[in-house]
Backbone as a printed PyTorch tensor [residue, N CA C, xyz], in Angstrom:
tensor([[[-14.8940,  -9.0080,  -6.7620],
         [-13.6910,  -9.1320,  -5.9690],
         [-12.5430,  -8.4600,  -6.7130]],

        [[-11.7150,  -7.9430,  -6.2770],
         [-10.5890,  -6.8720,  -6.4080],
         [ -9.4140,  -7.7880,  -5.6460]],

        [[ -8.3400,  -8.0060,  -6.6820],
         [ -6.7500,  -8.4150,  -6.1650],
         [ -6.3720,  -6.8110,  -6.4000]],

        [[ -5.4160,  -7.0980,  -5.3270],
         [ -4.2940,  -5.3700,  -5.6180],
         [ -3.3710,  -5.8430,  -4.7330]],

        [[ -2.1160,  -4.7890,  -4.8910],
         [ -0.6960,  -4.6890,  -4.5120],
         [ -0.7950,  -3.8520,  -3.0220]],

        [[ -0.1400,  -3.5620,  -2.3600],
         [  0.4880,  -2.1720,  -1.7000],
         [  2.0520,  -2.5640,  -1.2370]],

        [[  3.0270,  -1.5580,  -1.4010],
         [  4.3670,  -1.5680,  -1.3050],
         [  4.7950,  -0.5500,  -0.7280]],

        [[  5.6230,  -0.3700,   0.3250],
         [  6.2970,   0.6880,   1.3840],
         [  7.3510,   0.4030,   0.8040]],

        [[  8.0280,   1.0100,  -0.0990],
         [  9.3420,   1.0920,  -0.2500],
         [ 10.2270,   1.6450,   0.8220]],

        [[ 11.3470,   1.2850,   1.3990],
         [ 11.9910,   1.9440,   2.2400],
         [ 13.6030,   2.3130,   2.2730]],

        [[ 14.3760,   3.3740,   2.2480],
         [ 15.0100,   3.8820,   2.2380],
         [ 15.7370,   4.5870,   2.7460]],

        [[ 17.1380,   4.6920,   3.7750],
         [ 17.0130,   6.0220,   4.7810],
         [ 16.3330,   6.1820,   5.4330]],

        [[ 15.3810,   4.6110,   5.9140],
         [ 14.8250,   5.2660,   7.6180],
         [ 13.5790,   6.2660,   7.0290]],

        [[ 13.5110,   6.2010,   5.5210],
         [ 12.2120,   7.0880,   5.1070],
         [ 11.3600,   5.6870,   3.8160]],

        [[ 10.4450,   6.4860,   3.8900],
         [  9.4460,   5.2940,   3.2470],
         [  8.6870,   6.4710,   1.7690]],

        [[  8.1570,   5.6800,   0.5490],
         [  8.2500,   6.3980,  -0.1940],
         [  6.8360,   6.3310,  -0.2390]],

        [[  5.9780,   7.6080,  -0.5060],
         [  4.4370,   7.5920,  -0.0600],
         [  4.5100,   8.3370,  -1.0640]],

        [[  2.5100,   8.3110,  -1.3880],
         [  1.8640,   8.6050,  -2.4560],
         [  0.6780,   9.5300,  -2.1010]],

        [[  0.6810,  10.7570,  -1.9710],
         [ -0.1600,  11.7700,  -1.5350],
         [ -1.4100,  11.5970,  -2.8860]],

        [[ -2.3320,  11.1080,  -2.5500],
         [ -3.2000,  10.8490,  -3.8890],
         [ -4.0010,  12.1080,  -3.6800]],

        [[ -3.9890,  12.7640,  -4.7050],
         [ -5.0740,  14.1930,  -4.7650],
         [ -4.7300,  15.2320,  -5.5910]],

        [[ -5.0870,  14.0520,  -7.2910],
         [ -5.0140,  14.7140,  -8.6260],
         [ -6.0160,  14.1130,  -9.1550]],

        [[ -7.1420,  12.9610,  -8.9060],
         [ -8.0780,  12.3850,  -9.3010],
         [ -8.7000,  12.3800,  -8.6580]],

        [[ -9.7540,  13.0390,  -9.0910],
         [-11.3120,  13.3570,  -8.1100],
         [-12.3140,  12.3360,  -8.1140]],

        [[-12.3040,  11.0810,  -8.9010],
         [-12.9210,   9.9960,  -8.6260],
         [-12.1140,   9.1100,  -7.8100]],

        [[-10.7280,   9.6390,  -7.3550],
         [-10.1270,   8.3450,  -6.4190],
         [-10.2760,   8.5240,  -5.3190]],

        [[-10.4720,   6.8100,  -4.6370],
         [-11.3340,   6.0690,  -3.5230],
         [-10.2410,   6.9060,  -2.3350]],

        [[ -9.0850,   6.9310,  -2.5420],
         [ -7.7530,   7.3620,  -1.7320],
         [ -8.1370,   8.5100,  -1.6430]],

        [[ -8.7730,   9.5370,  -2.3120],
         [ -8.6910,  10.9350,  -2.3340],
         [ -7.9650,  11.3620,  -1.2180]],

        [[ -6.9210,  12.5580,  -1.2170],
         [ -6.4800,  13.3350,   0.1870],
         [ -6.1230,  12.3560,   0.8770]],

        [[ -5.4480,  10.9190,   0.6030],
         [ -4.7420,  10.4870,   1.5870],
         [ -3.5890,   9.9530,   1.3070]],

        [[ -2.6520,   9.4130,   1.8810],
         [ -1.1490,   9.0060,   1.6490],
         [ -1.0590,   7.4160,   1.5350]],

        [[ -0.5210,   6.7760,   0.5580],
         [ -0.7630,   5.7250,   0.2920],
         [  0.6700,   5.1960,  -0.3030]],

        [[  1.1540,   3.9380,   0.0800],
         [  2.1640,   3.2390,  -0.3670],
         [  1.7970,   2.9970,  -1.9650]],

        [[  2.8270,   2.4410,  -2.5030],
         [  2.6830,   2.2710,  -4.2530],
         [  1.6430,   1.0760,  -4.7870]],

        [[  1.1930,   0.4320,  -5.7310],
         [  0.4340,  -0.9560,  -6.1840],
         [ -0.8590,  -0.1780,  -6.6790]],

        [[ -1.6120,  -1.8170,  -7.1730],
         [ -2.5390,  -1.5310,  -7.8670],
         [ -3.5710,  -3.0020,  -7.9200]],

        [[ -3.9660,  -2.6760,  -9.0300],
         [ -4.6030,  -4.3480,  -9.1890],
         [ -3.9350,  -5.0200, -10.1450]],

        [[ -4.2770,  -5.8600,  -9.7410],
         [ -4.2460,  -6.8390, -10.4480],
         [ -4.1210,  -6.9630, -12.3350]],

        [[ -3.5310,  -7.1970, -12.9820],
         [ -3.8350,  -7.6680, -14.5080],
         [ -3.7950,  -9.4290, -14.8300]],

        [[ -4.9920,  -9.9840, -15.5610],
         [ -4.6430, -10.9660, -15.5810],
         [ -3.7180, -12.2110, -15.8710]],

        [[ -3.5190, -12.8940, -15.1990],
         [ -2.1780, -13.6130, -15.0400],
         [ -1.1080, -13.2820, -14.5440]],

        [[ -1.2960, -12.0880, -13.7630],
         [ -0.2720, -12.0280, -12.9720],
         [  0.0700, -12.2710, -11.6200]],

        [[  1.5010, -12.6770, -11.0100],
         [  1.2540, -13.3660,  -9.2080],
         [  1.7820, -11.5050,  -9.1230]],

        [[  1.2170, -12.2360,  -7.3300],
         [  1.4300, -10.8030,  -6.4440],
         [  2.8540,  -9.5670,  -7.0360]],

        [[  3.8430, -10.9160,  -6.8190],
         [  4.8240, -10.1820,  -7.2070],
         [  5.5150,  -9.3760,  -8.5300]],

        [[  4.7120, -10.0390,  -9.7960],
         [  4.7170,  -9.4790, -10.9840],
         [  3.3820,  -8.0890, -10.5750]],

        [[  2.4660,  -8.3380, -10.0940],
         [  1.8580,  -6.9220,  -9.9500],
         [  2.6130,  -5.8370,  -9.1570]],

        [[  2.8600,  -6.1790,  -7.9930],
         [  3.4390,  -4.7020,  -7.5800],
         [  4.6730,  -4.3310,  -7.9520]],

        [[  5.5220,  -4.7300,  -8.6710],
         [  6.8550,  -4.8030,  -9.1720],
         [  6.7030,  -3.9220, -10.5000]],

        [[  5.5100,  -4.4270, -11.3680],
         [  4.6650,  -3.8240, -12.6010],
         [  4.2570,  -2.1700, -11.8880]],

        [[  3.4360,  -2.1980, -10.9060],
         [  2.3500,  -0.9190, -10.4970],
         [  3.4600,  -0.1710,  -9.6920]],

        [[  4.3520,  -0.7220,  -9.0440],
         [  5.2080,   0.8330,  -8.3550],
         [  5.9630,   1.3320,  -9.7690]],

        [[  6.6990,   0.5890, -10.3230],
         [  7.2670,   1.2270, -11.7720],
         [  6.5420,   1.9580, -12.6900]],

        [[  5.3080,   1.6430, -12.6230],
         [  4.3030,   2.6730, -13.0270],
         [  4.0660,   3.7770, -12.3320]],

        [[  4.0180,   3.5610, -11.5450],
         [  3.3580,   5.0260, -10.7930],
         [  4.4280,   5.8350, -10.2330]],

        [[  6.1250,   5.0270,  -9.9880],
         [  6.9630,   5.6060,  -9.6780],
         [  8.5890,   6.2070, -10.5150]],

        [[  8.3700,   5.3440, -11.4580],
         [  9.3340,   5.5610, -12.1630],
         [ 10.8930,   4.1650, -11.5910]],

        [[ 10.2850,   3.7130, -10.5380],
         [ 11.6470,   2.8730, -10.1590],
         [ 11.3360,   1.3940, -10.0370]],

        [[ 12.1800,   0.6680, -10.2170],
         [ 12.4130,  -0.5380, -10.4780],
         [ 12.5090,  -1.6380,  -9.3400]],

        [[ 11.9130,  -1.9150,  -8.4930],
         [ 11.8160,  -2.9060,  -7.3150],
         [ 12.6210,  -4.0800,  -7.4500]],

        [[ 13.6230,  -4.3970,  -6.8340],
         [ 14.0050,  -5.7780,  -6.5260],
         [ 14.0720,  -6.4070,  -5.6130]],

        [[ 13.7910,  -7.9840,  -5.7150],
         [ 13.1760,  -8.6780,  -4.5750],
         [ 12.0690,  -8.4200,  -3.3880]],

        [[ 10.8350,  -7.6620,  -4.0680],
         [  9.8560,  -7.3040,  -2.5310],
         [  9.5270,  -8.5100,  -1.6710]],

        [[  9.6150,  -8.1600,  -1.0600],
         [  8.7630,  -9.1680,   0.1670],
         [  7.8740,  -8.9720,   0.8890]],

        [[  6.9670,  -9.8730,   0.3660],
         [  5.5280,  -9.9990,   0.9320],
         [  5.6060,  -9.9910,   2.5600]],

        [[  4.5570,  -9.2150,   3.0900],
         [  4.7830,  -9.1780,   4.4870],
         [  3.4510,  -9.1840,   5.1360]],

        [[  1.5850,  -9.3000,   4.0880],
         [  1.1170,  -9.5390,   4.9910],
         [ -0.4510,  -9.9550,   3.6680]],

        [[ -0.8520,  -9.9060,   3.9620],
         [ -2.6860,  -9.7890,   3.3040],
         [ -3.7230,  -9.2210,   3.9550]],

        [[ -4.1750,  -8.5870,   3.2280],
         [ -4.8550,  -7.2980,   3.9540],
         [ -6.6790,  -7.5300,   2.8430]],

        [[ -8.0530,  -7.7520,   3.4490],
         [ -8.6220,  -7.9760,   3.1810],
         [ -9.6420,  -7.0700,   3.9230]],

        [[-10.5360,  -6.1810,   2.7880],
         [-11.6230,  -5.0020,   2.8000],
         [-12.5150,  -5.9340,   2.3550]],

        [[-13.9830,  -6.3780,   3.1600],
         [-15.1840,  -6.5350,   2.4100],
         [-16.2810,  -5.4860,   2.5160]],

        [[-16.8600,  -5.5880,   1.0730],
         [-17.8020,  -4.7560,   0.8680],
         [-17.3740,  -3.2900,   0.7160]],

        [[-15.6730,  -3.0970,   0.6350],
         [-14.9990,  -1.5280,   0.7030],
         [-15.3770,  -0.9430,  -0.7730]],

        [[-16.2550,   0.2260,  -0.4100],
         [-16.5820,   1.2620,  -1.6280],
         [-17.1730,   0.0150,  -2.4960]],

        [[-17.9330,  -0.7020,  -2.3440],
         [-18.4220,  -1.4900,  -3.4700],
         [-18.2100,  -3.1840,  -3.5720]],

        [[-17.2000,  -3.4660,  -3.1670],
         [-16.1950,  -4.2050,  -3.5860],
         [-15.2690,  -5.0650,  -2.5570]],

        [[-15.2190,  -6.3220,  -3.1650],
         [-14.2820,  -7.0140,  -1.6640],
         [-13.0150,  -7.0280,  -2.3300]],

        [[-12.0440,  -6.5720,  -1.3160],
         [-10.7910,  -6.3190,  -1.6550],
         [ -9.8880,  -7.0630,  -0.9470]],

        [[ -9.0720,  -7.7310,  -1.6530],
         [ -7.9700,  -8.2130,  -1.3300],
         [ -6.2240,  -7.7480,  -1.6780]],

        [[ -5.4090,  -7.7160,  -0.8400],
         [ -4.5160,  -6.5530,  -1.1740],
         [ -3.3830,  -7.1940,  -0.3740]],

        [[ -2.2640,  -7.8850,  -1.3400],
         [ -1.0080,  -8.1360,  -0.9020],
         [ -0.1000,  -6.9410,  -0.4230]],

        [[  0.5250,  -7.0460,   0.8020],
         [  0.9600,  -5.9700,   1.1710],
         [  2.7610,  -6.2230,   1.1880]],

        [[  3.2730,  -6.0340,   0.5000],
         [  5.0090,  -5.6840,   0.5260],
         [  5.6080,  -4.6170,   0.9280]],

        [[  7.2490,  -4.6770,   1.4210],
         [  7.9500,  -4.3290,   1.1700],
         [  9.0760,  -3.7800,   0.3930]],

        [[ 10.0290,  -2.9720,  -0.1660],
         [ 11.1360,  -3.4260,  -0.7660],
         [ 11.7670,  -2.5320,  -0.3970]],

        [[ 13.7310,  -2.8580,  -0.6350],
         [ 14.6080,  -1.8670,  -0.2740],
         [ 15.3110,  -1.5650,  -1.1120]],

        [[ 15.2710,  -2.3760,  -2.4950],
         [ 16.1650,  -2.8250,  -3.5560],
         [ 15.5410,  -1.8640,  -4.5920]],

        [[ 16.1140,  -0.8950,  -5.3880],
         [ 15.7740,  -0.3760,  -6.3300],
         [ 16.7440,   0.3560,  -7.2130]],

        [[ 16.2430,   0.8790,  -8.5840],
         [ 16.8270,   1.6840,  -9.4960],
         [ 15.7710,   2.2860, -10.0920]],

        [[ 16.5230,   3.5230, -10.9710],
         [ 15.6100,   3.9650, -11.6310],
         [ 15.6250,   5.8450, -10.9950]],

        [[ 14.9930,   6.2730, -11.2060],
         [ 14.4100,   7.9300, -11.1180],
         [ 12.9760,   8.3330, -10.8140]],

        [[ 12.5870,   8.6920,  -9.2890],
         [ 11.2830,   9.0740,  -9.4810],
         [ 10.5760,   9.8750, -10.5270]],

        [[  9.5730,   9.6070, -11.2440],
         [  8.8730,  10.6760, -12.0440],
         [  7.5800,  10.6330, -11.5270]],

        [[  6.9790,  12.0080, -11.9660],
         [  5.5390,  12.4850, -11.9660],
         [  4.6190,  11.2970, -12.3830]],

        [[  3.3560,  11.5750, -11.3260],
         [  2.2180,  10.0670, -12.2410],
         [  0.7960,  10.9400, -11.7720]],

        [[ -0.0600,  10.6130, -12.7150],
         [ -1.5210,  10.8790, -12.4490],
         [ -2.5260,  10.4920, -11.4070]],

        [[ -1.6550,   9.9940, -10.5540],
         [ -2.6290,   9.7970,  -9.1780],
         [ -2.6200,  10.9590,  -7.8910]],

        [[ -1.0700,  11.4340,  -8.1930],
         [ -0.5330,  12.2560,  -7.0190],
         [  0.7310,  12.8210,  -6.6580]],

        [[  1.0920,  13.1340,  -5.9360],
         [  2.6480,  13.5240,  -5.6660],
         [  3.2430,  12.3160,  -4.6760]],

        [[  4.4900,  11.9980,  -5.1400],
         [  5.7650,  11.1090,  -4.0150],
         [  6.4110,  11.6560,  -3.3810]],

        [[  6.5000,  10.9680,  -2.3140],
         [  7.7390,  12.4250,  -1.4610],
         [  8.2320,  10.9750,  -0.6230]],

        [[  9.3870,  10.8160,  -0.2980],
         [ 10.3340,  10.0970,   0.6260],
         [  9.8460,  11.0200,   2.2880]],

        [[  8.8360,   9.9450,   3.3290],
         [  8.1080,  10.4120,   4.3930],
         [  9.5640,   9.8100,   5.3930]],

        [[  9.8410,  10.4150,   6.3640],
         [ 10.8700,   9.7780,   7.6260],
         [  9.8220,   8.9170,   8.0540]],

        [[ 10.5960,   7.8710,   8.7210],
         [  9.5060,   6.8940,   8.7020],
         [  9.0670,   7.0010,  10.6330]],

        [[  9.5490,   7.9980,  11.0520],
         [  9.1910,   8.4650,  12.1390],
         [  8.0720,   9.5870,  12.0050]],

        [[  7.6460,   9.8360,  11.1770],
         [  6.0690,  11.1230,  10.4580],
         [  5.6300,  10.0410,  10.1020]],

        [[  5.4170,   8.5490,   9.5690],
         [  4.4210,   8.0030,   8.4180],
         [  3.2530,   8.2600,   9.3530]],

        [[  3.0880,   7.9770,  10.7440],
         [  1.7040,   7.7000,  11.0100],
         [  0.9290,   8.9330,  11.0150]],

        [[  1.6070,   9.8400,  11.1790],
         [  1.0500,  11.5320,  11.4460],
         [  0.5810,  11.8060,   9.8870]],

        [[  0.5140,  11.2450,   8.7570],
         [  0.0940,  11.2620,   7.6720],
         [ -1.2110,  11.2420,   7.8610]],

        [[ -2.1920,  11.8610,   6.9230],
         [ -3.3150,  11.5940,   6.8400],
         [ -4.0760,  10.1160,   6.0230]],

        [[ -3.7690,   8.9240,   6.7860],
         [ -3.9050,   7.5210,   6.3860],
         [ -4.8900,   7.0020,   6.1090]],

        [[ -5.2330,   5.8220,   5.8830],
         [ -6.5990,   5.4810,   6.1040],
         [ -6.5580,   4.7980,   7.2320]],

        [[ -7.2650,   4.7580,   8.3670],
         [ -7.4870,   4.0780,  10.0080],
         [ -6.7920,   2.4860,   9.8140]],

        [[ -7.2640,   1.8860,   8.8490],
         [ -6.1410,   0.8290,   9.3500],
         [ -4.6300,   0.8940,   8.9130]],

        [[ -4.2430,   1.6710,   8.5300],
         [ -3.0640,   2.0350,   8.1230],
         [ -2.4060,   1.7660,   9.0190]],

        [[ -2.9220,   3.1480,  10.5910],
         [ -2.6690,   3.1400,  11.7670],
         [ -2.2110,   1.3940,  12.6280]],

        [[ -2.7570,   0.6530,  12.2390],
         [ -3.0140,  -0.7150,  12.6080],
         [ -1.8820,  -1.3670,  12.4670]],

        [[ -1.9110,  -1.5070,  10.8110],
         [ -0.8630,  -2.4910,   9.8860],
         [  0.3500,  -2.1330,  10.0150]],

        [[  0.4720,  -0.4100,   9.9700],
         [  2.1470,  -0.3090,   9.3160],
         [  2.6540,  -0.5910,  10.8930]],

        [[  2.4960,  -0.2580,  12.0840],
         [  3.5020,  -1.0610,  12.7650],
         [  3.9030,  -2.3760,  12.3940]],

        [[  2.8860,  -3.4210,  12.3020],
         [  3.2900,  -4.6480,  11.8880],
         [  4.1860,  -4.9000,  10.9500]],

        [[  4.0620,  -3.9340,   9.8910],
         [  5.6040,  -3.5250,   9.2200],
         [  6.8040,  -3.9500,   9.8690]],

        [[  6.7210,  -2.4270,  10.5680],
         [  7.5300,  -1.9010,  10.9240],
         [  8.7930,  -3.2140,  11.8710]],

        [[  7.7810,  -3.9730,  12.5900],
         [  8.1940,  -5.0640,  13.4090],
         [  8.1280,  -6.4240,  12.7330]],

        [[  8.5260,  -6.5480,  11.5730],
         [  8.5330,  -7.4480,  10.8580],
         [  7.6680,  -8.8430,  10.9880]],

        [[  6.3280,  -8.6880,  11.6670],
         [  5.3900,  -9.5080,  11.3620],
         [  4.7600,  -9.8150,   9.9100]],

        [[  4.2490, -11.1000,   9.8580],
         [  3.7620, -11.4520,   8.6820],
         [  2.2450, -11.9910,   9.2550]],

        [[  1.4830, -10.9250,   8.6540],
         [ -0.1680, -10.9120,   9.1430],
         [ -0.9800, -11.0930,   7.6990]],

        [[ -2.1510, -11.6010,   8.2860],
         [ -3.4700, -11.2790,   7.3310],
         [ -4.3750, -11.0910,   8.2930]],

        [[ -5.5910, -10.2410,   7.8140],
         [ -6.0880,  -9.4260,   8.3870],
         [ -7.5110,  -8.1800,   7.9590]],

        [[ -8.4200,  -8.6640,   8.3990],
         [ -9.7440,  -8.2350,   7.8890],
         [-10.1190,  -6.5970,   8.2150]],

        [[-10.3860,  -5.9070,   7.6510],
         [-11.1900,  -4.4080,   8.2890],
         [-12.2420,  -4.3640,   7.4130]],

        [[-12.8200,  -3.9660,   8.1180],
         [-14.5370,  -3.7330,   7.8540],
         [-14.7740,  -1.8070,   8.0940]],

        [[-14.7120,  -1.8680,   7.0220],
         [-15.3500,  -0.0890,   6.7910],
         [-16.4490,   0.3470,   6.2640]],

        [[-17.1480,   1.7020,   7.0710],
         [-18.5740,   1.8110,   6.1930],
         [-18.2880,   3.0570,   5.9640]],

        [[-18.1050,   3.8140,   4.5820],
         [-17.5050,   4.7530,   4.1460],
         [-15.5830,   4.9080,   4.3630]],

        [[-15.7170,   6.0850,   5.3780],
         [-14.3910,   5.8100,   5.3920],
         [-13.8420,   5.9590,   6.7950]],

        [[-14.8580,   5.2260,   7.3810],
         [-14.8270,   4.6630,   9.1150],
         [-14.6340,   3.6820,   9.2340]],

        [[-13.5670,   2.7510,  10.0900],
         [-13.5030,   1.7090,  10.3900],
         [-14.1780,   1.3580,  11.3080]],

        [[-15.1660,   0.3810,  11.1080],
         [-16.1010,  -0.4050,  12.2940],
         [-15.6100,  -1.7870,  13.0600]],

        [[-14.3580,  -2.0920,  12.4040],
         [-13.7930,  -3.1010,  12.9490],
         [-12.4650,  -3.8900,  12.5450]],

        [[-12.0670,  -4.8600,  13.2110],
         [-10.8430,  -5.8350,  12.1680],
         [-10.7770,  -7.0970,  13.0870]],

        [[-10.3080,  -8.3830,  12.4570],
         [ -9.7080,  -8.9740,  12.7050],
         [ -8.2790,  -9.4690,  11.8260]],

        [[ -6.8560, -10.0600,  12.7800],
         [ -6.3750, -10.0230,  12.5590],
         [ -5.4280, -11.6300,  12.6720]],

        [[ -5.1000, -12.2390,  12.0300],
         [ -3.7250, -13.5210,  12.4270],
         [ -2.2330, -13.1180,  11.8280]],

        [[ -1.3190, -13.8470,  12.9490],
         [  0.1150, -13.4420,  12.7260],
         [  0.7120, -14.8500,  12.4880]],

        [[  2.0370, -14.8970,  11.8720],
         [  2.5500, -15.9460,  11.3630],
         [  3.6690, -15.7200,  11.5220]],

        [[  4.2350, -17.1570,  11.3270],
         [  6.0750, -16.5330,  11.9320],
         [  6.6150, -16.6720,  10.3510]]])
C-alpha cells in the first residue's frame, strides 16, 4: 500500500502543473500532474504535501486544503491511496526538479492536458468545491471503472 499527496495549486484562474517527462521509469511518464508524493514516515497528509510541492517546486504552501481521497487498487503494482489538496497561499520561487517541467496551465486548458482519465473525473469536483473519495480501477493506463461518495 502507497500513501501519497496531490496538490493543484491555484493562482490567476491558472493552476500550477507538472509535465512529467525527464524520468523514464516514471509511472506519470508524458503526462501532466499536480505537485505531492508519498508519504515519509510519520508524517499527516498535510506535512506530506506541504514537504513534496516544496520539493519539487521550489514554493512554500500555506494552509492546503484537503478536498478529496482518491484511491487506485492494484495501480502499476500497488494500492494507492492519495490525499488530494488544494492551495492558494504561497511563497517562494519556482525552480527546476527532476521529474519534469512546471508551467502555470489557465485553468480553462487543464482538461485539454494530456491527464490521466480520471483526472478528467476529479478535477471538476475541484473545481466545484466538492469534498469526495473515490475509487478507479485501472488496467495499465485504461480506466475500467470508478466509484465515487460526496460529502458536504
Amino acid at each position: 500500500m502507497i500513501l501519497a499527496t496531490l496538490c493543484y495549486i491555484k493562482h490567476d484562474n491558472r493552476t500550477l502543473m507538472l509535465h512529467r517527462i525527464k524520468r523514464k521509469d516514471d509511472i506519470h511518464m508524458g503526462k501532466w500532474n499536480g505537485l505531492g508524493g508519498k508519504f515519509e514516515p510519520g508524517e499527516s497528509p498535510e506535512e506530506c504535501v506541504t514537504r513534496e510541492v516544496c520539493e519539487e517546486s521550489g514554493l512554500e504552501i500555506v494552509a492546503p486544503r484537503m478536498c478529496g481521497l482518491l484511491m487506485f487498487p492494484a495501480f502499476k503494482g500497488n494500492d494507492w491511496y492519495v490525499f488530494v489538496f488544494t492551495a492558494t497561499k504561497f511563497s517562494g520561487e519556482l525552480k527546476e526538479n527532476d521529474e519534469g517541467y512546471l508551467k502555470w496551465i489557465p485553468d480553462n486548458e487543464l482538461e485539454s492536458l494530456p491527464l490521466w482519465p480520471s483526472d478528467h473525473i476529479f478535477l471538476p469536483w475541484i473545481r466545484e468545491g466538492k469534498f469526495f473519495s473515490a475509487k478507479f480501477v485501472y488496467e495499465g493506463d485504461e480506466i475500467l471503472g470508478h466509484e465515487v461518495a460526496f460529502y458536504l
